[in-house]
N, C-alpha and C positions, 0 to 999 in steps of 0.2 A: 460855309463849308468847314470851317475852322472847330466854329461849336458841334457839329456835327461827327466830326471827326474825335474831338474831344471824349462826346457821348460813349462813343462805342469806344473807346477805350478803357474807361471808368467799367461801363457793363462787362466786359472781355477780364478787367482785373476780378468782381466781384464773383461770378462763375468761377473764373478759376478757385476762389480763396471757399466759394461753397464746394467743387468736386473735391479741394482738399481737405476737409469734415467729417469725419464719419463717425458713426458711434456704433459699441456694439451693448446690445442691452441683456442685464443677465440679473437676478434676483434669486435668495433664498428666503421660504416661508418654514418658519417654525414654529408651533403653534405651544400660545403662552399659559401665563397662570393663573391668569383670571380669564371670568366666561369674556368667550366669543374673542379675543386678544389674537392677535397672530404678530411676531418677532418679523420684521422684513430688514430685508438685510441686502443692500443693492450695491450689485457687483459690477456693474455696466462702465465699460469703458471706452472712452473718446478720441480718437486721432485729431490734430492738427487745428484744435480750438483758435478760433480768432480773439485776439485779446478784448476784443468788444464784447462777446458771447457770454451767456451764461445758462446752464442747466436748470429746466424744470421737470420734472419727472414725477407721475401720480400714478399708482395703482385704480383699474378699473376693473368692478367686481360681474360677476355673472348676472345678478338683478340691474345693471346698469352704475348705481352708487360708486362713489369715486374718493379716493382716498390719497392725499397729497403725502409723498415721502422724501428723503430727501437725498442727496446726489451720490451721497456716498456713507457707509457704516449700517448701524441698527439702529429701529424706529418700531417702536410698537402700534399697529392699526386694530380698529376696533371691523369685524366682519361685520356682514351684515346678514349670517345666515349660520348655523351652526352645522358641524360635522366638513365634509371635505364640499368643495367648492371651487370654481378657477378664479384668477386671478390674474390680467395681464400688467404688465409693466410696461410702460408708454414713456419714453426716454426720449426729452428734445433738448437741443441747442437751439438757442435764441438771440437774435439782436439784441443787447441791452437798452439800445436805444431805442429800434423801432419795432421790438417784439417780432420781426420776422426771422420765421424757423428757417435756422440754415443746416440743421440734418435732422433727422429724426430712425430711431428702428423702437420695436415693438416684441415682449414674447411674452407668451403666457403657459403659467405654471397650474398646478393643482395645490391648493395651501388646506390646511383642516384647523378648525377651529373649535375651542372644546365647549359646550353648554352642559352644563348641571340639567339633572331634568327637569327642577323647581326652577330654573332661572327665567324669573321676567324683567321685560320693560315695561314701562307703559307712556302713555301720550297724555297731554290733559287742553283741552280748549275752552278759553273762555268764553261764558257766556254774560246778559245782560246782568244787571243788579245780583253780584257776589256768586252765580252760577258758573260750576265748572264741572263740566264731563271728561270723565275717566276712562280710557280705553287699556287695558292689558292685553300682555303679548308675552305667549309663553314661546321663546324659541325653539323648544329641543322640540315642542307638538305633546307634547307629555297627557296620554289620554285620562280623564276623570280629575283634573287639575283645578282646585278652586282658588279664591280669589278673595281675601281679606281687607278693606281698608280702612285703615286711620288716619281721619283729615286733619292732626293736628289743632283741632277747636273745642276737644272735648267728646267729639261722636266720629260711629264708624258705621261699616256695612258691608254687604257682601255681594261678589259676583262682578260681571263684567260687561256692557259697559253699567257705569254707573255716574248717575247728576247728584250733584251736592251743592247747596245755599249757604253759601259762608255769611252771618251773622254782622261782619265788619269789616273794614277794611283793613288791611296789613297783610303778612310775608306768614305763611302755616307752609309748614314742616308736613309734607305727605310722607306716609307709609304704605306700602305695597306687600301684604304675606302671601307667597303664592306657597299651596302645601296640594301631596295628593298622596293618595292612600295605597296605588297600585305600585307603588315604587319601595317602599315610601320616601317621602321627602319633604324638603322645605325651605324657602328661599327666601330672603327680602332684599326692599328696594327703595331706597329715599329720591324725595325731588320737594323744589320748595315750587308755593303756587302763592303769588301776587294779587290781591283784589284791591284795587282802583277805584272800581265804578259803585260800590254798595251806596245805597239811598238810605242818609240817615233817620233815627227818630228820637229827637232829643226832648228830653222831659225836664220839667220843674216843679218843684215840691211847694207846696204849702201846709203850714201848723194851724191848730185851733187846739190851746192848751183850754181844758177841762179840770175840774177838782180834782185831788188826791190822787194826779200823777198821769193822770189819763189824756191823753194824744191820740186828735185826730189827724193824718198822713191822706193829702191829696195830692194827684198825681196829672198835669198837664203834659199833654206831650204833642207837638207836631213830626209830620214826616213818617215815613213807613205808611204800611196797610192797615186793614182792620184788622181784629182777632189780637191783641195782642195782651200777653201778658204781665201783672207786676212783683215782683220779687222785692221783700222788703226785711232787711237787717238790719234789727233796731238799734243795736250796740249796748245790750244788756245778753247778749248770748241768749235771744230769743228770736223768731221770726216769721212771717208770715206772708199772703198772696191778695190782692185782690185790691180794688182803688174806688172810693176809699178805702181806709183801712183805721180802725182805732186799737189802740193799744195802754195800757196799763205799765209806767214801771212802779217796781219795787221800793225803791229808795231815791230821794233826791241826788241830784249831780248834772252833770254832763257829759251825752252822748252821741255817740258818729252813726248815725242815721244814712245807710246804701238804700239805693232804690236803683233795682236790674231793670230794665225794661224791653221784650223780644216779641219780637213778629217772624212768621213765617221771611219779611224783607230785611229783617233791621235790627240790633241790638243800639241799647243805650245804656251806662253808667253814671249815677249823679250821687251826689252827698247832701246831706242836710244836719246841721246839729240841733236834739233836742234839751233846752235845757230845763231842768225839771225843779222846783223848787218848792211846791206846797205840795210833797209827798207826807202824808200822816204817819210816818214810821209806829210800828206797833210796839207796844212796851212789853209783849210776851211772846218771844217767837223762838224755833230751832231753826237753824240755814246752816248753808255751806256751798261747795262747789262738787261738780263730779266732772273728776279730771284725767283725760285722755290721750293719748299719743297721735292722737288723727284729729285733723281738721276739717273731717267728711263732716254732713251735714248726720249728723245721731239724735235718738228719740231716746230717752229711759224713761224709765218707769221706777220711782222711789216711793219707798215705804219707810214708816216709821212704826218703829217696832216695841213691845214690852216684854220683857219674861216676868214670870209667873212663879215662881219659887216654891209655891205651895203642891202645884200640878205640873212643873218643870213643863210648861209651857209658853212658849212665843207668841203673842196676839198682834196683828198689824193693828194698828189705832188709828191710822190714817196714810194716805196713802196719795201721789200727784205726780203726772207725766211733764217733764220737760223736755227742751231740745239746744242744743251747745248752737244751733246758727251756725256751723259752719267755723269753729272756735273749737279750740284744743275743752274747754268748759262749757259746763251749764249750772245754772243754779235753781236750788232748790230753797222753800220758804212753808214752814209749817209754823201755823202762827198761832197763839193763843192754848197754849198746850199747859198742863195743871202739869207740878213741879212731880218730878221723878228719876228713873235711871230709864234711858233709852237704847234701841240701836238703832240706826240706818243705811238700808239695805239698795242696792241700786240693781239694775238688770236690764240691759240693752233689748231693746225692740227692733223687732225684724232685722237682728244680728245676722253675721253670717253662717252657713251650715257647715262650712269647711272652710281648709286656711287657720290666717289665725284672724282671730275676733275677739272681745269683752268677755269674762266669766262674769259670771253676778258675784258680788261684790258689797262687804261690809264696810263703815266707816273705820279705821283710817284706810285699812288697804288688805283684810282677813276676808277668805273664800270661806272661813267656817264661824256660825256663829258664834260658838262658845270661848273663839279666841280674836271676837270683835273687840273696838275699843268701843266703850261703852260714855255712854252720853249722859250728866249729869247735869237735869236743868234745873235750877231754883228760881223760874221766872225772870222776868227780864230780856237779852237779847243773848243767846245764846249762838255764838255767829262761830264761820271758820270751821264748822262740822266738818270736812271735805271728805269723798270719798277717792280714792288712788286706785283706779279701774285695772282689774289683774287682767294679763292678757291670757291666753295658751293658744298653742301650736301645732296643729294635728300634721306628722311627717307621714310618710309614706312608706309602706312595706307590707308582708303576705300575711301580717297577724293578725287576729280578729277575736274580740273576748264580747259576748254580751251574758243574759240572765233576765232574770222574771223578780220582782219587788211582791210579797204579797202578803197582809198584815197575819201577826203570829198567833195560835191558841186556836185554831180555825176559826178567825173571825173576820176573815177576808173570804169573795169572791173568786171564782175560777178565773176572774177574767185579770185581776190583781191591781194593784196601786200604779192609779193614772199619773202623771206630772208628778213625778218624783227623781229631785237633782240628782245626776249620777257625775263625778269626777273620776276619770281613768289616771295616774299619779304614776311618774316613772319613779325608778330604782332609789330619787334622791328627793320621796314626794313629793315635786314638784310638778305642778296640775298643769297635762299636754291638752285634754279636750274634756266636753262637758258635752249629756245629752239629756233629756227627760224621756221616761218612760212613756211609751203608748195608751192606747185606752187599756191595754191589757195586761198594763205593768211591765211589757218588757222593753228589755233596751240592747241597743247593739253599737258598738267601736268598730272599723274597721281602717284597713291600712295603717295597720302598726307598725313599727319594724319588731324584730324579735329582741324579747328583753325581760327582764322583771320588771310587770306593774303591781299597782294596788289599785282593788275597783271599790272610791267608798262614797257610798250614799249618803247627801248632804240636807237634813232637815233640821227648823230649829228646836231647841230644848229637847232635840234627841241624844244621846250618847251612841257615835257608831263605833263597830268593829271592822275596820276593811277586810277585804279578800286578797290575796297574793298572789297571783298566776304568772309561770313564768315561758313564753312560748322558745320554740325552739325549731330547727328544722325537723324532729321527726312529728313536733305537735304547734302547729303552728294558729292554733284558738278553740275558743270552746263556747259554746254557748248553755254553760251549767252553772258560772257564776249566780248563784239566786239569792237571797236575803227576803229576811221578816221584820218586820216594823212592828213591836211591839208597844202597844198605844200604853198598858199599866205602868210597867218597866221603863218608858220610852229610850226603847233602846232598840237600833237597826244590829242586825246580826247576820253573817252568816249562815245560810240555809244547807245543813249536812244533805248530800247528795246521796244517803242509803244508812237504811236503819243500822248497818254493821259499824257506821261512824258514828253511829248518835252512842252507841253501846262500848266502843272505844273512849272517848269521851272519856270515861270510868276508869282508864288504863293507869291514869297519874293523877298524883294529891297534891298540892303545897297547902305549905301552912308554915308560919299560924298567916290568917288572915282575920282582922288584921295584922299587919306587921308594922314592926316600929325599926327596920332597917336589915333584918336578913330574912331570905325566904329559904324551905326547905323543901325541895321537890322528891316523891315518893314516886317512881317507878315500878312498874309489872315486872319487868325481868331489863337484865343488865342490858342494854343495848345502847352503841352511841347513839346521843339525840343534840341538838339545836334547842338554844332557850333564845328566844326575843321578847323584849318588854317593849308596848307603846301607849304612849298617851291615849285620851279622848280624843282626841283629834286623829287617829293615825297616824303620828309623826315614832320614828322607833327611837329609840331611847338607849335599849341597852338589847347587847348581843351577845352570845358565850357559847362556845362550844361544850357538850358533858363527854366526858370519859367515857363514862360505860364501865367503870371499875368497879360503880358499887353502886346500887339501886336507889340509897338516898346521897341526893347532892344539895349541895348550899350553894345560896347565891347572895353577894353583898350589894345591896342598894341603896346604900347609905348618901348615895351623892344623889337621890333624886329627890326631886321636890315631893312635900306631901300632897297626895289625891289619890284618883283612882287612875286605875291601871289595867291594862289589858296583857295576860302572859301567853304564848304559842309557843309549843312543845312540838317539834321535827322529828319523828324516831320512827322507822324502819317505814320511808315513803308516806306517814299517816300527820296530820295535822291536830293538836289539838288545842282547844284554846279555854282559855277561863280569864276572870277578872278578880281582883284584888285589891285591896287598899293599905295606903301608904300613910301609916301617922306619925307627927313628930312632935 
């Protein structure tokens, strides 16, 4: 009777201490500054807490998703649906001890949440051996929205969902570009993805050294599936595919021999060192390096070159494709060469067409032949040739200059001079892009920004005269830039664009030519005009403005070196040009 009596006392206190409880529940949503974010800010307040109690309180969203906040101030939650949406606010008091709720109230607001219209997420599930599917999710619904990824391994792809075989196992850095063109827009999204379970294929190398430097490379390997491939860098900035494999080096020493190994399941990496000792070094060779800013794998194609002095002609004598392996260099080896003055010429293979890329390129580091450095062999080992790979830069903008190449005296073709170097040169000649002419001689630059170029056509034992255009907003390109290749003269020239220039021409004299340090320019009638002097090269030299006071003016050139020379005469919108020489 006693215990009993007890009971319902105990129960009779707890009632009371719950009717005295109450809460009233209240929330503001403000919506934040990044997608999908909403500011919650809980204003709910409690009467007659038991000092045992303690508050939990979670936002529950309209999809059902649930979002824990916390009892009191501001708290950033992530929505789970973009634009306006409700939201209730679920506010309890708890036993701390035995989690029984001793009040509870409830109220639900409308919160808005902002989405970008490129903004995605995406999900990714693991699958067997290195396999993970990629699912995207654009929130805002954003119609004609495509789907870009980078799985961090080197390869990407496109659309949604999409499976990918990761190669190994490790932690890759995903990317997500979601872009669409009705908008337009464009978003991105990282997340990293774990692979565990990849089934290795690990390989071991074997040597079989051969006379005068030659290695054969075999390739064991367990683990992984069929089909699988071999990648092989030798450590001479050479390299090659396939098991076996034999190869050639150049000179004795010691080298770090890669061997890649990849299946549709599995990658593998291993090393081996070759070391080489009964290499027969030749006792007549030309070498060097061709040396680069990229470590991508590159192909050139070098020549070794002669001039000709009698017919100011250039002749390749021979000629050999290497590849850097993946290596800032590559080397080149022309062996057995009869003693004389050389140049060598390098030129990237299946370079890029836009961007920046390699120009072809002289020994030490000259885009023009006639101010290569020149190669002097007297037999022997003529080593360290290198060439210093120019890069250029194609920017972007509304200009646009091309022209037609077609040989001079009509002795060219309607259709004109095929694979002929063209170099576009900004205001400070320094060479922005490079193309070759068509089968029909022409050629075309586009996306300039507006500026003064020079467009000069690059052949050896030629002498060129570049062109000047300078685009602008009322003339922003032209495609009348032309030139003639003169095979007797060889000399590339400017092609007057109408008989009334060819007959202008005539309008001014200098002399004497030659000159031993002052020129004297004879003018039609008093007008200001612009003098420029440039090298064979196109590089300018010297610049002056004339008066126009008096029809013959002087010019001192006494600070320039002796040779030839090219002079352009600027007077009343008209261009005129001639050459000259400088002796001393």
């Amino acid at each position: 009777m006693r215990n009993l009596l007890l009971t319902s006392l105990l129960c009779a206190s707890a009632a009371a201490a719950n009717a005295q409880c109450s809460l009233t529940a209240n929330f503001t949503g403000t919506t934040g500054s990044q997608p999908t974010t909403v500011i919650i800010t809980n204003s709910t307040t409690v009467i007659n807490a038991p000092s045992n109690s303690m508050r939990v309180d979670f936002l529950r969203f309209s999809n059902g998703s649930t979002a824990y906040v916390g009892s009191s101030g501001a708290i950033v939650v992530n929505a789970p649906l973009c634009g306006s949406q409700s939201a209730t606010l679920i506010a309890k008091l708890v036993d701390s001890s035995t989690q029984q709720v001793l009040c509870i109230d409830s109220i639900t607001k409308t919160i808005t949440a902002n989405c970008p219209p490129c903004y995605s997420t995406f999900t990714k599930v693991n699958g067997a051996n290195g396999l993970v599917t990629f699912t995207a999710n654009n929130l805002a619904n954003t119609p004609g929205i495509t789907y870009t990824w980078v799985f961090g391994d080197g390869t990407s792809a496109t659309g949604s969902p999409v499976s990918h075989v990761y190669p190994t196992n490790g932690s890759f850095i995903v990317k997500l570009i979601s872009s669409a063109s009705s908008v337009p827009c464009i978003d991105s999204t990282t997340s990293s993805v774990y692979i565990t379970n990849k089934v290795g294929c690990q390989s071991t190398i074997s040597k079989t050294y051969y006379a005068n430097g030659i290695v054969t490379f075999s390739a064991t390997t367990s683990g992984g599936n069929a089909g699988k491939t071999y990648t092989w860098q030798f450590g001479d900035g050479s390299s090659g595919t396939g098991n076996p494999i034999t190869h050639q080096y150049v000179a004795n020493g010691t080298y770090s021999v890669t061997l890649s190994t990849t299946s549709s399941s599995c990658f593998d990496s291993t090393n081996t060192t070759a070391v080489i000792t009964n290499k027969q070094t030749p006792s007549n060779w030309i070498t060097g390096m061709i040396i680069g800013d990229s470590t991508a794998s590159d192909t050139f194609k070098v020549w070794l070159i002669q001039f000709d002095s009698t017919t100011n002609n250039l002749y390749a004598v021979d000629s050999q494709v290497v590849a850097n392996g993946f290596t800032s260099y590559a080397q080149y080896n022309f062996i057995n060469k009869p003693n004389g003055a050389y140049r060598v010429k390098a030129h990237q293979l299946d370079g890029p067409t836009s961007g920046t890329g390699y120009l072809p390129t002289y020994h030490l580091n000259s885009l023009y032949w006639n101010t290569a450095s020149v190669i002097y062999h007297m037999g022997g080992a003529t080593a360290g040739k290198n060439i210093l790979m120019q890069t250029g830069t194609v920017t972007s903008g509304p200009g646009f200059v091309g022209g037609n190449v077609t040989l001079g005296a009509n002795k060219g073709t309607s259709n004109g001079i095929a694979g002929q170097l063209i170099f576009v040169r900004d205001n400070n000649d320094q060479v922005i892009a490079m193309t070759y002419t068509d089968n029909n001689g022409d050629y075309l630059f586009q996306n300039l920004p507006l500026g003064t170029y020079s467009i000069y056509p690059e052949d050896g034992g030629y002498t060129t005269t570049p062109a000047s255009i300078t685009l602008t907003n009322l003339m922003k390109g032209t495609q009348n830039i032309h030139f003639e290749k003169h095979e007797v003269a060889h000399t590339i020239t400017p092609k007057p664009t109408s008989v009334s220039q060819v007959t202008e021409n005539r309008s001014f004299k200098i002399y004497p030519n030659p000159t031993n340090g002052f020129l004297y320019i004879d003018l039609a009638t008093r007008v200001k005009a612009s003098v420029s002097i440039s090298d064979v090269t196109g590089k300018r030299v010297y610049k002056q403005e004339l008066s126009g006071n008096g029809s013959q003016q002087t010019i001192d050139i006494n600070h320039l070196r002796a040779g030839q020379y090219i002079i352009t005469v600027e007077a009343a919108g008209k261009h005129y040009t001639q050459k000259f020489v400088l002796e001393k």
